[in-house]
C-alpha positions in Angstrom: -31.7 -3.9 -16.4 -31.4 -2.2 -13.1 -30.8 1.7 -12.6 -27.5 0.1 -10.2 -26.0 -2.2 -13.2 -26.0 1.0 -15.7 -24.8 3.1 -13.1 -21.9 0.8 -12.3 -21.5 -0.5 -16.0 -20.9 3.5 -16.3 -18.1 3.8 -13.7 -16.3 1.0 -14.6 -15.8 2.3 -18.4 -14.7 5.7 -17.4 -12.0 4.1 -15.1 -11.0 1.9 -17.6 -11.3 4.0 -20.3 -10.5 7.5 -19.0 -7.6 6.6 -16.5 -5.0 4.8 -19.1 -2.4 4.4 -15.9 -5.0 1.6 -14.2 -4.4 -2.2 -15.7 -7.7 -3.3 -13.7 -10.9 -2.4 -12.9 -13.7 -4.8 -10.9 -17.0 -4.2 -9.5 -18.2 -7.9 -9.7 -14.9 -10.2 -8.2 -13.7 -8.0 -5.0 -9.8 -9.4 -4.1 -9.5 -9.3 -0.4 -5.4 -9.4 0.0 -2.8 -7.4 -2.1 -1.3 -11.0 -2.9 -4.2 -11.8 -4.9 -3.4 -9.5 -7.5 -1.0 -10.6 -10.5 1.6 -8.0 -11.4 0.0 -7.2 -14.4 -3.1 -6.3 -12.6 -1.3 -3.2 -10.9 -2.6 -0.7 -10.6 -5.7 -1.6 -10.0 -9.4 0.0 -8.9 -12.3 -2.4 -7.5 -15.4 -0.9 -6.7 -18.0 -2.2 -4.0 -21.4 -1.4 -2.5 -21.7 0.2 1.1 -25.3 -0.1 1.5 -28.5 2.3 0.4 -30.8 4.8 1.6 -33.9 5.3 0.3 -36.5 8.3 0.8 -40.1 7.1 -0.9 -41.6 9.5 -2.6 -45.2 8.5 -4.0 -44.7 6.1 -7.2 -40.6 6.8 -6.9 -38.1 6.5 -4.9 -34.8 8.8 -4.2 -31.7 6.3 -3.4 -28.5 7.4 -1.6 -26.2 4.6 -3.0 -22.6 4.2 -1.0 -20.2 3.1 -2.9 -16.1 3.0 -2.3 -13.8 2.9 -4.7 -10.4 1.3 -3.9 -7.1 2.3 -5.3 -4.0 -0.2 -5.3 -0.7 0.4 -6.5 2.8 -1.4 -5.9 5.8 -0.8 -6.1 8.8 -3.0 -8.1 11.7 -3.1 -9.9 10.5 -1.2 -12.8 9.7 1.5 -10.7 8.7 3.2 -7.0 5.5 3.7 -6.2 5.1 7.2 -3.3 2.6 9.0 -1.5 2.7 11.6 -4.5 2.4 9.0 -7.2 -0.7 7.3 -5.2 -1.9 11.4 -4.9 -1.7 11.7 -8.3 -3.6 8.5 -9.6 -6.4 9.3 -7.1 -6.8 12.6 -8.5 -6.9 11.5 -12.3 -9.3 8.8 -11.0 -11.2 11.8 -9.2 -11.2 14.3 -12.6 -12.4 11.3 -14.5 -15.6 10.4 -12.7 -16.6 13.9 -11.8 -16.0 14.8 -15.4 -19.9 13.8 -16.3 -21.2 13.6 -12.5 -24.6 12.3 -13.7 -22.8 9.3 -15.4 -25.1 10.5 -18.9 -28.0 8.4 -17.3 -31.7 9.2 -17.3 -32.5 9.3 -13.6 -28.7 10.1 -11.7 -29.3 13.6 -10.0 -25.5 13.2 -8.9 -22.7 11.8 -7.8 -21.5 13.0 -4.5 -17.8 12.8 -3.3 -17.8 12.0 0.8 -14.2 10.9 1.6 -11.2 9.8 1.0 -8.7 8.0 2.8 -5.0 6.2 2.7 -3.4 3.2 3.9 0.5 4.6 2.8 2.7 2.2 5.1 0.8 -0.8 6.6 0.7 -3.0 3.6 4.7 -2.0 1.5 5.5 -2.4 -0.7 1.2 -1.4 -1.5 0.2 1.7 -1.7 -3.8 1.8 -1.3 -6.0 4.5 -1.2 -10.2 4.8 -1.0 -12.6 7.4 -2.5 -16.0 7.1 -1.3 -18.9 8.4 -2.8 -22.6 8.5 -3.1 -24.7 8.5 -6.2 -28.0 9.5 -6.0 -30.5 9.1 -8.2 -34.3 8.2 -8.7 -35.8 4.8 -9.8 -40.0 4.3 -10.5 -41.1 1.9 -7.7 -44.8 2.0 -7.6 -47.7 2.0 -10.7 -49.6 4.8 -11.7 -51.8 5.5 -8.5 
């Protein structure tokens, strides 16, 4: 298995276990409108890729992996969702990964937090909000020389 599968295998669990308040959590099945998500899904995380860069370094290689993570919450009639409440689940979600910011795996120097941003009023009654992140670590590329 690849250095990325454990590394999003890892960040997947400690949403899903860690963060009790999210119902869903994707890496694999990205859904591109808010209407695609069932009620029961809310609130929800999906995680995808943003591309790689790599530094070679003799038989290894140091990766800068992008990845965003994506936040959705909605509000209905069993309660409102607000700016504050989407705060406060990004932060949990935040305290959670950071918790262990090597993931426990052999090779992950760090994870590194870049940005964050919000979408609070285009998409009501959706509340969305994106934490983006690096994770760098080092994976063997070449034999022994």
């Amino acid at each position: 298995m690849s250095i990325e599968s454990d590394i999003v295998n890892a960040i997947v669990v400690i949403v899903d276990n860690d963060v009790t308040a999210i119902n869903y959590v994707s890496f694999d099945k990205i859904k591109l409108a808010t209407s695609d998500f069932a009620a029961h899904e809310l609130p929800a995380v999906q995680i995808w890729d943003n591309g790689m860069i790599v530094t070679h370094q003799r038989g290894r290689v140091l990766k800068d992996w992008n990845l965003s993570l994506e936040l959705i919450m909605k509000s209905d009639v069993t309660g409102e969702v607000d700016q504050k409440a989407l705060f406060e689940l990004r932060r949990t979600v935040e305290l959670a990964l950071w918790a262990r910011p090597n993931l426990g795996i052999p090779g992950v120097v760090h994870m590194v937090y870049t940005g964050n941003i919000t979408d609070l009023h285009l998409l009501q009654p959706y509340y969305i909000a994106r934490i983006d992140f690096t994770v760098q670590f080092y994976d063997n590329l070449t034999g022994s020389c």
